[in-house]
C-alpha positions in Angstrom: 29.8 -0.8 -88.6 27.7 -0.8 -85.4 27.8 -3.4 -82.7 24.7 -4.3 -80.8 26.6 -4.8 -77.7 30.5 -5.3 -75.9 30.4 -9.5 -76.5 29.6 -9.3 -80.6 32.4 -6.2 -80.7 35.3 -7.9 -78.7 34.5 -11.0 -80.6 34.6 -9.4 -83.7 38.1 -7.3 -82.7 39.6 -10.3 -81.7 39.7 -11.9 -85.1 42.3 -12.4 -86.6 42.8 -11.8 -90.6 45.3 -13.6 -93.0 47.9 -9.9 -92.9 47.6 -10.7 -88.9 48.3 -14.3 -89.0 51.2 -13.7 -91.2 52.3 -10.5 -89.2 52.5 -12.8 -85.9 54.4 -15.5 -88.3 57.3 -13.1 -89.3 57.8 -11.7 -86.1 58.3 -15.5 -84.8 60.6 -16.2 -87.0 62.4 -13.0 -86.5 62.6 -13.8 -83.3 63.9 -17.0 -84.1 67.1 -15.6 -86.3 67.5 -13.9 -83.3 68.1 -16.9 -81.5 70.1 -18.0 -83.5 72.4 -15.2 -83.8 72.8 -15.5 -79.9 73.9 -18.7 -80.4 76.5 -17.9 -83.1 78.0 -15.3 -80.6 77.9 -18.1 -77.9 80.2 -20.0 -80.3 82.0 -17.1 -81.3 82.6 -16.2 -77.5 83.5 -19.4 -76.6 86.5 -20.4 -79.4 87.9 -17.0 -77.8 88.0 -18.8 -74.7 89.4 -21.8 -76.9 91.9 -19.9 -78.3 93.5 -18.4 -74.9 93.7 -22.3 -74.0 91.0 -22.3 -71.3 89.5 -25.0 -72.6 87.5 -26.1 -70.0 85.4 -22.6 -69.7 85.0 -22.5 -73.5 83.3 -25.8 -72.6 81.0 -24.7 -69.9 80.0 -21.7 -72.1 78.5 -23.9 -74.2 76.8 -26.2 -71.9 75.6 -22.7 -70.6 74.3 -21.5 -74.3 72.3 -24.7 -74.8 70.8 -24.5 -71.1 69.6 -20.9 -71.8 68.3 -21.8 -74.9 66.0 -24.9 -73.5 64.9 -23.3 -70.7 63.6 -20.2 -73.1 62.1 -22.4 -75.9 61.9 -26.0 -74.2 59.2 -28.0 -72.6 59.7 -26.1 -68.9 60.8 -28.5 -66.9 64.1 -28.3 -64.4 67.3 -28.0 -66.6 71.0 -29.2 -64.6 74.2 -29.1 -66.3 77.3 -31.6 -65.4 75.4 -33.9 -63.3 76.2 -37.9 -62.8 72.9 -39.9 -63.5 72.4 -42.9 -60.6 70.8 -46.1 -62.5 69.7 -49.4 -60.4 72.6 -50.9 -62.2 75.4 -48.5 -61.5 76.7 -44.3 -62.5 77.1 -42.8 -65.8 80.3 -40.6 -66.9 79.2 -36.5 -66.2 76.1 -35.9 -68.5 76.7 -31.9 -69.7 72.8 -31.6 -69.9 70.3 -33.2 -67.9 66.3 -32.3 -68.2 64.2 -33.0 -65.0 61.0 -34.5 -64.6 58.7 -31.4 -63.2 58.0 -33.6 -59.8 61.4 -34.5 -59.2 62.4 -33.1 -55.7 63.7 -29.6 -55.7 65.9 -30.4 -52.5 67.7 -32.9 -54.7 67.9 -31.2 -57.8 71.0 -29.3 -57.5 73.0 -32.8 -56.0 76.1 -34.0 -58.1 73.8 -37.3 -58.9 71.2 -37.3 -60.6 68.5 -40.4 -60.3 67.9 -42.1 -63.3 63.9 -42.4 -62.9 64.1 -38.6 -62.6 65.5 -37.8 -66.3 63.6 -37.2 -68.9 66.1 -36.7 -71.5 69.8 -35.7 -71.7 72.6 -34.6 -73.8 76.1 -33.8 -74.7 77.3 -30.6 -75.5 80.1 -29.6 -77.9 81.5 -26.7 -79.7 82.3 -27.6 -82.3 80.9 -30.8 -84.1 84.1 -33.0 -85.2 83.4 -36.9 -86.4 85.1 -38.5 -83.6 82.5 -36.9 -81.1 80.2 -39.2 -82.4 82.3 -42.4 -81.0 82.8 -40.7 -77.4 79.0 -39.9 -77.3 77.4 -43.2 -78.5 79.8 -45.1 -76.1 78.2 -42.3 -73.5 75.0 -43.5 -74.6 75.7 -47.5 -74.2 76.4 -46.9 -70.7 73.4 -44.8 -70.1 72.0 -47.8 -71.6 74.0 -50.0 -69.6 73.6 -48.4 -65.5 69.5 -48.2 -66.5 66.6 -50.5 -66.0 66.6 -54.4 -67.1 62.7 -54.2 -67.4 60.6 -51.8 -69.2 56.5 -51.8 -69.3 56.8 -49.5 -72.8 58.2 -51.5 -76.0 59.4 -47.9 -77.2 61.7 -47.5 -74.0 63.4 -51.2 -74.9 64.1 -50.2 -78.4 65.2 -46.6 -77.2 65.7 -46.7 -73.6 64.4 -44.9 -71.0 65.0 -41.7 -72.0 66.6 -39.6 -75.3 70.0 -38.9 -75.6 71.6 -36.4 -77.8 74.3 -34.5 -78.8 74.1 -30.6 -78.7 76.4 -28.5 -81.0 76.8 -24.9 -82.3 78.7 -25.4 -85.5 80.8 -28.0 -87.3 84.2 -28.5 -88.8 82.5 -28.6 -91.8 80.8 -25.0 -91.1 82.1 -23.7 -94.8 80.1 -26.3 -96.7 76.6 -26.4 -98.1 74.1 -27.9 -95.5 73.4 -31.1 -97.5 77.2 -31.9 -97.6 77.4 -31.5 -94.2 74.7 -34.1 -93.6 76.0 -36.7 -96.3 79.4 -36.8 -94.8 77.9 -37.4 -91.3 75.5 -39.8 -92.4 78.6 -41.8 -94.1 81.2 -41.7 -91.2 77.8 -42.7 -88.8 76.8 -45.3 -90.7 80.3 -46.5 -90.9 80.4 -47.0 -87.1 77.4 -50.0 -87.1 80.6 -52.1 -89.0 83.8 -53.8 -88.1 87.1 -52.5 -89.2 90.2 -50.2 -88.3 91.1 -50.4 -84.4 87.2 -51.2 -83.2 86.7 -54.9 -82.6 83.7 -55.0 -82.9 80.5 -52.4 -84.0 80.0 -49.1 -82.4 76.4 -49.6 -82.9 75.2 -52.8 -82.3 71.8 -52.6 -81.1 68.6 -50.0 -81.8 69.3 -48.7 -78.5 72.5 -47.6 -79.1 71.5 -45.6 -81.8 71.9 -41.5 -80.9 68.5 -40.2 -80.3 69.4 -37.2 -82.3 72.1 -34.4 -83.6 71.5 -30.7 -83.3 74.2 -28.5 -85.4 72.6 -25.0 -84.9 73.9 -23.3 -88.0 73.0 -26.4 -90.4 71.4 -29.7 -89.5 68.9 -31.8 -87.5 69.3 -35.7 -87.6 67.2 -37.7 -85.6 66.5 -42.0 -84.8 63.6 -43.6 -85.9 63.0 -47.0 -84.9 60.1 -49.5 -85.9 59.2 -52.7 -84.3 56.3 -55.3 -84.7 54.3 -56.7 -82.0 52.8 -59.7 -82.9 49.4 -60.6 -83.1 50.3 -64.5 -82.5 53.6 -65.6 -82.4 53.0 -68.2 -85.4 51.9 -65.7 -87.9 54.7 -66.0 -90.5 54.7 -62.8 -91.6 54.9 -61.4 -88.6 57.4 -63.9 -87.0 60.0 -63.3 -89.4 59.4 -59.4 -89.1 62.7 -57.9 -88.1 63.4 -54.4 -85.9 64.7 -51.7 -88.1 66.6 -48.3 -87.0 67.3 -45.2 -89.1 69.6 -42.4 -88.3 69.5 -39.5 -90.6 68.7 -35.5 -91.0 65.4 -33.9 -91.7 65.6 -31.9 -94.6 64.0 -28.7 -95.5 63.6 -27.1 -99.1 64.1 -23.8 -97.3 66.2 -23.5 -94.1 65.6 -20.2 -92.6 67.9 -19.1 -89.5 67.4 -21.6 -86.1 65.1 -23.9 -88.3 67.5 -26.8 -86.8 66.5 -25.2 -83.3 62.4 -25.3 -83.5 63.1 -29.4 -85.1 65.0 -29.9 -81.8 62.6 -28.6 -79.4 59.9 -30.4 -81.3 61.4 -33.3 -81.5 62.3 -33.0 -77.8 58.7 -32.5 -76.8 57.2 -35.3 -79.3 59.6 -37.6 -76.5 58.2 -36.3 -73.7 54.9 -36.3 -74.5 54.0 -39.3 -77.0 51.2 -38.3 -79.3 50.8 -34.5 -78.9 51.3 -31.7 -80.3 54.3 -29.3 -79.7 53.7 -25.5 -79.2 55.8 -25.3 -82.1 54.0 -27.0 -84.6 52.3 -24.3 -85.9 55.4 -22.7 -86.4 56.9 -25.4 -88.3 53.8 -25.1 -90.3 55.2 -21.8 -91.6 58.0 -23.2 -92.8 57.1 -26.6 -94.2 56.4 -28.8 -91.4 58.5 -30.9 -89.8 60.3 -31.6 -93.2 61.6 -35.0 -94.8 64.0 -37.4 -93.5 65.9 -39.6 -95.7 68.2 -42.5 -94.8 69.0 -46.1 -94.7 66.7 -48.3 -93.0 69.1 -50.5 -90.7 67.7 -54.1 -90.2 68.2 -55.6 -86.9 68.8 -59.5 -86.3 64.8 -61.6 -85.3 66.8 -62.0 -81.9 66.5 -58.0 -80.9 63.2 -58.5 -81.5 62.9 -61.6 -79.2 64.9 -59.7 -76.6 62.9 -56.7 -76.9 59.6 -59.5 -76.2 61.3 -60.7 -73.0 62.1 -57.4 -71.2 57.9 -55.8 -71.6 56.7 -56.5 -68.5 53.0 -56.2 -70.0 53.6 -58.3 -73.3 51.7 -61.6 -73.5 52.4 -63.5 -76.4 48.8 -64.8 -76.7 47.0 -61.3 -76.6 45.6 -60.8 -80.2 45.6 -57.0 -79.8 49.2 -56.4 -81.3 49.7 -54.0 -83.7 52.4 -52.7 -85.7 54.6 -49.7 -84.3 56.6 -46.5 -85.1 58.4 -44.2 -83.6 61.0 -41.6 -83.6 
C-alpha cells in the first residue's frame, strides 16, 4: 500500500489494532503481578525483621513498601512517612503515611508536623491485617476528625472530613482463606464496632465521619465508604425532611481477581478523592478486568440529627435555595 505523503503514513502507522490493544493490556497487567510480587517480598522481608524482634524496622519497611508503591503508581504528588498532622483544633497521634498537596511548601515538607490544610489524604500502615487494627485506626481517624476544621464549604468533607483516611496492609491473618471469607469476616467484626457491648461504652463508629475511608489488603481485598446525603430542596418537603444520612463500608468485588487488582482499586479510588468527577489514569485498565467491580454491604442509617448537623457546619448551604439535589459519594 502506497502513501501519498509522511502525515497519511504516520497516521496510518500509528493505529492501533485490537492484537495491539490487547498486547499493551497484558503487558500492564504483567507489570502489575509484578507489583505485586514486590510487595509480597516486602512482607516477606519484613516478618524476617519481625521474627529477629526488631519490630519497629519491620514496621518502617512497610511504611517504606507502600510509599514506593504510591509514589510509582499514585497521583504524583509529595509522599512523607511518620509525620504529626497540625489541625486549628490541636495534633494528631504519628500518621505512617501522609500525601501532600503539590503547592505545599517544599521548605516545610520534610518538618515533623505536617499542616492539616496541606494533606490530601493519609493512612496507616500495617503488616499484617489483624481485627483489632481496625479499633486503633478508627479511633486514629476520630481524632483526625477531632484536631480538623469546625466549618466546611463541601457537604462531602462534613460527611467525610477533610481528607481520606485509610489503612494500608500487605496480607492478613487470614492470608490462607479464600478472598470472599476474608471479606465476610471483616465486614462482621466492622460492623460489629458501630454497636455497644463487651468493654466499649459506647460505639466505635458513631458518626459517617468516623467511618474508614477504605482497606487495602494487597494479596486479597479492597473495601471502601460510601456515604449518601440529601440536600434539601426546601426544608418542608416531607420526603425530603425525613430523609436520613446513610454510610456503607464494604469490599468491591471482582468475578476474577488477577494479581495487584486490590492495588489499581486503591489508586483509583485514591485519585477519584482527589479529584471529584474525573477520571483516573487507571480506568482503562480497570476496564480490562471488569471495571471498578461491585460492592455489596449494609446500608448504615444515620439519626435526622447528622443530617441537621451536617446543614449547620456548610458554610454555603441556605435553606431557602431551591437548587438542592440529592448526593453520592464514595
Amino acid at each position: 500500500m502506497a502513501f501519498r505523503d509522511a502525515a497519511h503514513a504516520g497516521t496510518m502507522s500509528n493505529m492501533q489494532t485490537p492484537h495491539d490493544a490487547q498486547a499493551s493490556s497484558n503487558k500492564m497487567l504483567r507489570l502489575l503481578a509484578e507489583t505485586a510480587s514486590s510487595m509480597q517480598a516486602d512482607h516477606a522481608h519484613a516478618q524476617d525483621q519481625a521474627r529477629s524482634r526488631d519490630i519497629q524496622r519491620a514496621g518502617h519497611v512497610a511504611e517504606a513498601s507502600w510509599k514506593t508503591f504510591l509514589e510509582k503508581w499514585g497521583p504524583g504528588l509529595p509522599i512523607k512517612t511518620r509525620k504529626y498532622i497540625v489541625g486549628p483544633r490541636g495534633d494528631s497521634n504519628e500518621v505512617d503515611l501522609v500525601i501532600l498537596r503539590p503547592d505545599y511548601p517544599a521548605h516545610l515538607r520534610d518538618n515533623e508536623e505536617i499542616l492539616y490544610s496541606g494533606v490530601v489524604a493519609a493512612f496507616s500502615c500495617k503488616l499484617t491485617f489483624r481485627q483489632r487494627d481496625l479499633v486503633s485506626v478508627l479511633e486514629q481517624k476520630a481524632r483526625l476528625i477531632a484536631i480538623g476544621p469546625s466549618d466546611h464549604s463541601e457537604y462531602r468533607n462534613v460527611l467525610r472530613g477533610a481528607f481520606p483516611f485509610g489503612l494500608l496492609c500487605h496480607s492478613s491473618e487470614f492470608s490462607s482463606e479464600e478472598p470472599a471469607d476474608i471479606d465476610a469476616k471483616i465486614m462482621k467484626f466492622y460492623n460489629d464496632l458501630r454497636k455497644e457491648g463487651g468493654a466499649r461504652p459506647a460505639p466505635i463508629l458513631d458518626h459517617p465521619q468516623h467511618e474508614l475511608d477504605s482497606l487495602t489488603i494487597a494479596d486479597s481485598s479492597f473495601f471502601r465508604a460510601t456515604r449518601f446525603a440529601r440536600i434539601p430542596r426546601n426544608p418542608w418537603d416531607a420526603v425530603i425532611r425525613d430523609a436520613e444520612v446513610a454510610s456503607m463500608f464494604a469490599p468491591v468485588h471482582h468475578d476474577v481477581r488477577p494479581a495487584g487488582v486490590q492495588l489499581v482499586q486503591l489508586v483509583t479510588w485514591l485519585y477519584q478523592q482527589i479529584h471529584p468527577g474525573e477520571e483516573s489514569p487507571l480506568g482503562t485498565l480497570l476496564e480490562q478486568i471488569g471495571g471498578m467491580g461491585t460492592t455489596f454491604g449494609w446500608n448504615v442509617s444515620w439519626p435526622g440529627m447528622v443530617l441537621d448537623e451536617a446543614r449547620a457546619h456548610i458554610n454555603k448551604y441556605d435553606p431557602e435555595d431551591p437548587s438542592g439535589v440529592f448526593t453520592a459519594f464514595q
